[in-house]
C-alpha positions in Angstrom: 108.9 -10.7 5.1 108.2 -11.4 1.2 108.1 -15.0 2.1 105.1 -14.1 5.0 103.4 -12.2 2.5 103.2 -14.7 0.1 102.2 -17.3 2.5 99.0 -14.9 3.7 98.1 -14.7 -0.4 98.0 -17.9 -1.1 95.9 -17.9 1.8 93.9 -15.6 0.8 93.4 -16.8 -3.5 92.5 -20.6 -1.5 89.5 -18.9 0.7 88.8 -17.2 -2.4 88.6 -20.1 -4.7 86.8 -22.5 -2.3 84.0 -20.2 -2.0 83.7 -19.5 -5.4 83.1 -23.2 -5.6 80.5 -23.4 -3.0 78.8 -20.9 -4.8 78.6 -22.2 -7.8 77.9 -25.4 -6.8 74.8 -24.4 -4.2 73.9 -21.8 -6.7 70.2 -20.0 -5.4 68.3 -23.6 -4.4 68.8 -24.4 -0.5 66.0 -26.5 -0.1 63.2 -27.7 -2.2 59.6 -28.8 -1.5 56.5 -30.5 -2.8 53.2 -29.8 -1.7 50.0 -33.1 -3.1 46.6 -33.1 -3.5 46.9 -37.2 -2.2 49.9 -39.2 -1.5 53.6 -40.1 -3.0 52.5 -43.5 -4.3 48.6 -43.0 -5.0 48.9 -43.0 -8.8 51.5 -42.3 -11.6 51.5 -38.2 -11.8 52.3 -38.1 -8.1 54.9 -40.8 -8.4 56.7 -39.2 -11.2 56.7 -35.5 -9.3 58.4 -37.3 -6.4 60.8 -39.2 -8.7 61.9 -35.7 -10.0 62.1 -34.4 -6.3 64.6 -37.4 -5.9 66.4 -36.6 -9.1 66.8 -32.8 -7.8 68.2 -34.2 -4.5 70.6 -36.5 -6.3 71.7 -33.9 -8.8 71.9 -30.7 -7.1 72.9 -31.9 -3.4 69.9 -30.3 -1.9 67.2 -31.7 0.8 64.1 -32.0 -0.2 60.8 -31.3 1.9 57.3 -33.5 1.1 53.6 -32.4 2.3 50.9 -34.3 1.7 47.2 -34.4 0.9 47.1 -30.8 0.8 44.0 -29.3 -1.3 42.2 -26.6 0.7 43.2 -22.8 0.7 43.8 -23.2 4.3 45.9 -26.0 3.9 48.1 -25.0 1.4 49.2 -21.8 3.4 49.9 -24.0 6.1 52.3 -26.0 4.3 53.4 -23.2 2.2 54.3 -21.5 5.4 55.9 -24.9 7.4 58.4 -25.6 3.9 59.7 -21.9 4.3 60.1 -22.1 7.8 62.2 -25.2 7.3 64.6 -23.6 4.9 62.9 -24.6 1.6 63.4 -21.8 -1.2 62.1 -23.5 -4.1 57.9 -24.9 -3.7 56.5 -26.9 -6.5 52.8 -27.9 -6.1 52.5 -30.6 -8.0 48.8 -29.9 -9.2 46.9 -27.0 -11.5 44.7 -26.2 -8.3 47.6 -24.6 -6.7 47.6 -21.7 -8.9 45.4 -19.2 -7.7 46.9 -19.4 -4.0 50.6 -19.6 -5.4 50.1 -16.5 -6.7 48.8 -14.8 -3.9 51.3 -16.5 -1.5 54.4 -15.4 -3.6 53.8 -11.6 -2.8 53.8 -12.4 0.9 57.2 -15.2 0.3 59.0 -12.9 -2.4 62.2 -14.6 -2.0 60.2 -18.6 -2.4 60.4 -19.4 -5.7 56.4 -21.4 -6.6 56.4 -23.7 -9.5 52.8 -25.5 -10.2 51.6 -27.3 -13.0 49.1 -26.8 -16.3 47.5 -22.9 -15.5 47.5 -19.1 -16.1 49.1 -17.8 -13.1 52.3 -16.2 -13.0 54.1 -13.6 -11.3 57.5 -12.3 -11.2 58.2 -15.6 -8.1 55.8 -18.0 -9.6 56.1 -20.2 -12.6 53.5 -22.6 -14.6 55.0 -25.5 -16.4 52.5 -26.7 -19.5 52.2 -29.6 -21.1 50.6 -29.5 -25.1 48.0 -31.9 -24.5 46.8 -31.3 -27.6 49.1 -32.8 -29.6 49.7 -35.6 -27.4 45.4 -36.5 -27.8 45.8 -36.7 -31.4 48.6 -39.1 -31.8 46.3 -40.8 -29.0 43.3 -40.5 -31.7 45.4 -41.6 -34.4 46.5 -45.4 -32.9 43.1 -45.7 -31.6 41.0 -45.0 -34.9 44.0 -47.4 -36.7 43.1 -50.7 -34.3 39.0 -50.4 -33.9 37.8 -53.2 -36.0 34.1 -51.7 -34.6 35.2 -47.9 -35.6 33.7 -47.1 -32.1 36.8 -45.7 -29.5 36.1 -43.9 -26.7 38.1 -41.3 -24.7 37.1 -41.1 -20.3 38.1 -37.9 -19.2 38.2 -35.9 -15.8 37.2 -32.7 -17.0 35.8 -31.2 -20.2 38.5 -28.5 -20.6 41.6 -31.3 -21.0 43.5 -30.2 -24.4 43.9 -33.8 -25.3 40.0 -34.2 -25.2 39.8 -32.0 -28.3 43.0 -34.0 -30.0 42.0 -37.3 -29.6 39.3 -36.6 -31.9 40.4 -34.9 -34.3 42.9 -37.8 -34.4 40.7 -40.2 -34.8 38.9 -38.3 -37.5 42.1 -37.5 -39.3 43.1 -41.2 -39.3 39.3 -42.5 -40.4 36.5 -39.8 -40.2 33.9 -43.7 -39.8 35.4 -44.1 -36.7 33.6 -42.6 -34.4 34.3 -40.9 -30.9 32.6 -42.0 -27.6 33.3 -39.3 -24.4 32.8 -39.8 -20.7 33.6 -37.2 -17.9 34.5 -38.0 -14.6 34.3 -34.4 -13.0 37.0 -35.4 -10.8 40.5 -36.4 -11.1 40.5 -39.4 -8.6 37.0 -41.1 -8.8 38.1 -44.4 -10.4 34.7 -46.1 -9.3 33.3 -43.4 -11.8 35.5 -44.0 -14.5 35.1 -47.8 -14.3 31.3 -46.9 -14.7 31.5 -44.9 -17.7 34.0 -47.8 -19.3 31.0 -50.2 -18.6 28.6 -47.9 -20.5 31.2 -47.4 -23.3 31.6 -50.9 -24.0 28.0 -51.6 -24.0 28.2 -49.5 -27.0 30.6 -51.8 -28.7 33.9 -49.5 -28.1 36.9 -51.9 -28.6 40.0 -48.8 -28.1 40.0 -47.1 -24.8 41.9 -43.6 -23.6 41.8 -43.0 -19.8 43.1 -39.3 -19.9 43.1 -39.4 -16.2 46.4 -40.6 -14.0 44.2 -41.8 -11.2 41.7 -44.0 -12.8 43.7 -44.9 -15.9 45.4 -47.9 -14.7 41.8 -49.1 -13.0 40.1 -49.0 -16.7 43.2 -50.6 -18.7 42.4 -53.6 -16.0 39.0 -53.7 -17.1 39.6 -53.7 -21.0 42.4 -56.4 -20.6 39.9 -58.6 -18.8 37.3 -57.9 -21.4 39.4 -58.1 -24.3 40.0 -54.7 -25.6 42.4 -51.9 -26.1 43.9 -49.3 -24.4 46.3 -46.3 -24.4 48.1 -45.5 -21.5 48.4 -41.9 -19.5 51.1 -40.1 -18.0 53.3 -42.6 -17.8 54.2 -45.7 -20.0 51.7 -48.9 -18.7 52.4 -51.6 -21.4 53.6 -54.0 -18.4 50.1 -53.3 -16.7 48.8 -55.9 -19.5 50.9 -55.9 -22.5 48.4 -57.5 -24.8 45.7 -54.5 -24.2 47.9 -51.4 -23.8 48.7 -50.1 -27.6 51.2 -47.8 -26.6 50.9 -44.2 -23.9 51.1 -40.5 -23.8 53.7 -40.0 -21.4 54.2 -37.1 -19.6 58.0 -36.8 -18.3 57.1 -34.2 -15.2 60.0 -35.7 -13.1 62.2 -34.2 -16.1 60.5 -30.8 -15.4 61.0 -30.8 -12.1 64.7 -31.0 -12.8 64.9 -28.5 -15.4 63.5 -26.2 -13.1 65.5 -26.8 -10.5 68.6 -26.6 -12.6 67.0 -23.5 -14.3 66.2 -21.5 -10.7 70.1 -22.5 -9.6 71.4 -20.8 -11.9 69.1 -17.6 -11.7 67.2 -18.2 -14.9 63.8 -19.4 -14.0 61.3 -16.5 -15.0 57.7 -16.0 -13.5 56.0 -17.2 -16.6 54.4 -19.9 -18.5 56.6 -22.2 -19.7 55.2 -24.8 -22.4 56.8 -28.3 -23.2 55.9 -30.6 -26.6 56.9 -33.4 -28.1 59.6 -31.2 -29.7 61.4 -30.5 -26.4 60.8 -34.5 -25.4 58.7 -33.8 -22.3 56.6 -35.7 -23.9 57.0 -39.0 -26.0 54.4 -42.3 -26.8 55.6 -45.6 -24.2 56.3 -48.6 -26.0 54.5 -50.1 -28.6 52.3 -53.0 -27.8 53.1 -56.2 -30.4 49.3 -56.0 -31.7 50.4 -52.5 -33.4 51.6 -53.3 -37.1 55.3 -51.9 -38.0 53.9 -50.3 -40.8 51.7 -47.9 -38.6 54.2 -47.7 -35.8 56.5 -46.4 -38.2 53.8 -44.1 -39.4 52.9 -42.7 -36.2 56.6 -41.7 -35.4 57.5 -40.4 -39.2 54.3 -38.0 -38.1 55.6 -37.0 -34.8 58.8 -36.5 -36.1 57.6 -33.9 -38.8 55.7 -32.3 -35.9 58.6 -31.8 -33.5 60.2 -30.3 -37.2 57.6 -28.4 -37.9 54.8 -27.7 -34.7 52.5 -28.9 -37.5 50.1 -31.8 -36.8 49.3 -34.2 -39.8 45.8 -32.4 -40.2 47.4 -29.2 -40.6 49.8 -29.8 -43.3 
């Protein structure tokens, strides 16, 4: 009899102890999703969301859901409602516009998790990651003041309210307050027709240093000023290999990173409904490359700056 006994609790500690490892593995994601404005492929932002969808797959084990060109209010319920049908838990929207209906969705789907990108909205089921634009602008404003020979640079933006709007300029001003600051907004985050037409108006007035602070039109303008002869910095992600001799360096934006931590962070039952804010300090965001036009000297200059800032939170203007 002891022998049966022992038999049924080893039996029992096994069912115990595989299930406690399922747990812990699965954790509280069972299926993820991503909800787009466009398409996977249609420019770099989107490209790195789904590369971090990928990453989550890989990492965590879990299936992964994708809806596209989804934009209208009526839309986004749609999907909202087809990825939680399907199993999916976890709902990032890979845009700011999906703020204002995340947070009205997540009272109706309290057990979905919404994760969206750059806004105010929050709730106790619904996160906003952040990137600190700002910061990212001004070492944006710093390389491009350093390489004008004309002291005219130029920044083409989407919209008025973009952080790094307001740091590329002071940038450029903290690096030489001659250089002067040329602005164009697009009013839209995918018109690169628009963009291309404010570059030709900015180089009529002798800009030779270009900053496309848009993911959809930046690649489009970078073209332009390699053909032309000038330089540019690239967004989002790092586009030295678009044309090497044009692009200085780039602000990159490591979302696909995000999209892991937050993942990882909601698995283990310590993602928060709030807004969540990443730097250069936390290495969500870093410059690309350096183009071989940029001297050492400055190069080195630039990253002793960033350095002290991720020390510090202190930008070289504010010291």
């Amino acid at each position: 009899m002891r022998r049966r006994y022992g038999f049924i609790l080893v039996i029992f500690i096994g069912i115990l102890f595989a299930s406690g490892c399922t747990q812990q593995q699965q954790g509280n994601v069972i299926k993820v999703g991503m909800i787009l404005e466009g398409v996977v492929n249609e420019k770099p932002w989107n490209e790195k969301g789904y590369e971090g969808l990928l990453e989550i797959e890989e990492e965590l084990g879990v299936d992964i859901e994708v809806r596209e060109n989804v934009s209208t209010d009526v839309e986004i319920s749609k999907a909202v409602s087809e990825l939680v049908n399907e199993g999916v838990n976890l709902i990032f929207g890979h845009s700011s516009i999906y703020g204002e209906r995340f947070y009205h969705l997540a009272k109706t789907y309290s057990d979905v998790h919404f994760v969206y990108f750059n806004g105010n909205y929050y709730s106790e089921n619904l996160t906003s990651l952040t990137f600190n634009s700002h910061a990212m602008g001004f070492f944006a404003g710093m390389i491009a003041s350093e390489m004008s020979d004309t002291k005219q640079v130029g920044i083409i933006a989407a919209y008025q309210w973009q952080p790094e709007i307001e740091g590329f300029y002071e940038g450029v001003k903290y690096q030489n307050p001659e250089t002067n600051v040329n602005m164009e907004f697009i009013y839209d985050w995918t018109k690169s027709e628009v963009a291309i037409e404010a570059y030709e108006r900015m180089k009529q007035k002798g800009i030779d240093v270009i900053y496309p602070a848009g993911d959809a039109f930046s690649e489009g303008v970078i073209r332009n000023a390699g053909k032309d002869g000038l330089y540019a910095i690239g967004f989002v992600s790092d586009q030295l290999n678009i044309e090497p001799e044009t692009v200085l360096t780039s602000t990159v934006q490591h979302v696909d990173r995000l999209y892991l931590l937050a993942a990882k962070k909601f698995n283990e039952g310590k993602l928060n409904g709030e807004i969540l804010s990443f730097d250069f300090k936390d290495d969500y965001i870093t410059l690309g490359k350096y183009s071989s036009e940029v001297p050492i000297y400055f190069q080195k200059k630039l990253n002793d700056s960033i350095e002290k800032y991720k020390e510090t939170g202190l930008l070289p203007n504010q010291y």
